[in-house]
Structures are given as structure tokens and as C-alpha cells.
KETI-273690 format. One record per residue (C-alpha): residue number from 1; x, y, z. Coordinates in steps of 0.02 Angstrom, whole numbers, m for minus. Layout:
{pt NUM; {X; Y; Z}}
...
This chain:
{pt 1; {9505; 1045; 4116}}
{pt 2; {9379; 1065; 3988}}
{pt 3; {9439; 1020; 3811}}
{pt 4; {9604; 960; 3838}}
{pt 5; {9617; 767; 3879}}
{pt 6; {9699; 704; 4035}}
{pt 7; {9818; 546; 4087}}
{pt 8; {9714; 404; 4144}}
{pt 9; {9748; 394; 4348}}
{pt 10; {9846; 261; 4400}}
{pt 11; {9829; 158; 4564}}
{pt 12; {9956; 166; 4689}}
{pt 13; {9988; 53; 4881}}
{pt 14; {10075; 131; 5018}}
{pt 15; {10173; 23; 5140}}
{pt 16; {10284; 68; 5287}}
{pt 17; {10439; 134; 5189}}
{pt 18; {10541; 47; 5329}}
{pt 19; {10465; m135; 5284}}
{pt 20; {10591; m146; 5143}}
{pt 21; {10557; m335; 5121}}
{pt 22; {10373; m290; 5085}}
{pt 23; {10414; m180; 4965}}
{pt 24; {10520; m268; 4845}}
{pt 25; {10423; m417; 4868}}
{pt 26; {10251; m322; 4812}}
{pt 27; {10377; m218; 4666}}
{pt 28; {10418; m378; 4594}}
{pt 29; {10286; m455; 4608}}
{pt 30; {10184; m300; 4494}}
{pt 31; {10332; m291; 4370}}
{pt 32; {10296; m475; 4341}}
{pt 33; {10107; m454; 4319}}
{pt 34; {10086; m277; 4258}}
{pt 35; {10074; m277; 4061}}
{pt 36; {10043; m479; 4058}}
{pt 37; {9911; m546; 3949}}
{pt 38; {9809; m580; 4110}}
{pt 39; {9829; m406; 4148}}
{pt 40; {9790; m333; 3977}}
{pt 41; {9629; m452; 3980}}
{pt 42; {9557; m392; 4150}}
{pt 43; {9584; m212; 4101}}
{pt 44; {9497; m229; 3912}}
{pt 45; {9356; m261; 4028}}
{pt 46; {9364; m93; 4089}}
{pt 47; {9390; m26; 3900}}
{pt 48; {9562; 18; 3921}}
{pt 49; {9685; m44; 3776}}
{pt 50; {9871; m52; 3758}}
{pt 51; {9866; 133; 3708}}
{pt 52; {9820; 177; 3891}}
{pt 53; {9894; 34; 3965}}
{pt 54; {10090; 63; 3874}}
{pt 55; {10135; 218; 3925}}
{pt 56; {10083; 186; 4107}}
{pt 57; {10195; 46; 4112}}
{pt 58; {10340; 168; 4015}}
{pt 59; {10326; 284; 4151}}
């Protein structure tokens, strides 16, 4: 849309929703890393700041 800014795209996984296990393994293991200073470090490399990175982790 011309003019108007968009939400950065986030990345998503998809599993076998019946491989609960899986799931909550890989959930925990991104709440624990998503937002970390590692995290925040790789993704200046990519030019994206706490402004971007924030409200993805809000939502």
C-alpha cells in the first residue's frame, strides 16, 4: 500500500498440532530467547531496533 507503512512480517514454524510435546518445548524455548540481548544483537544486524522488535514480542 503505497504511502501508508506496514508491520514488519514476522516468522512463524508449523509443527504437527498433535505433537504437543514439540510444541511447548519449541514455545518455551522462543519465550526464553525472543527479546534477549543475543536476540536484540543478531537482529541490529538486520537494522531492526527495539522499536520493531517490542511490539512483536507485545503481540
Amino acid at each position: 500500500m503505497k504511502g501508508k507503512q506496514q508491520k514488519p512480517p514476522l516468522g512463524a514454524f508449523s509443527f504437527n498440532r498433535r505433537n504437543s510435546e514439540l510444541i511447548q518445548a519449541v514455545n518455551k524455548a522462543l519465550r526464553s530467547y525472543l527479546g534477549s540481548p543475543d536476540h536484540r544483537a543478531r537482529m541490529a544486524g538486520f537494522g531492526l531496533t527495539h522499536n520493531e522488535i517490542d511490539p512483536a514480542l507485545a503481540g
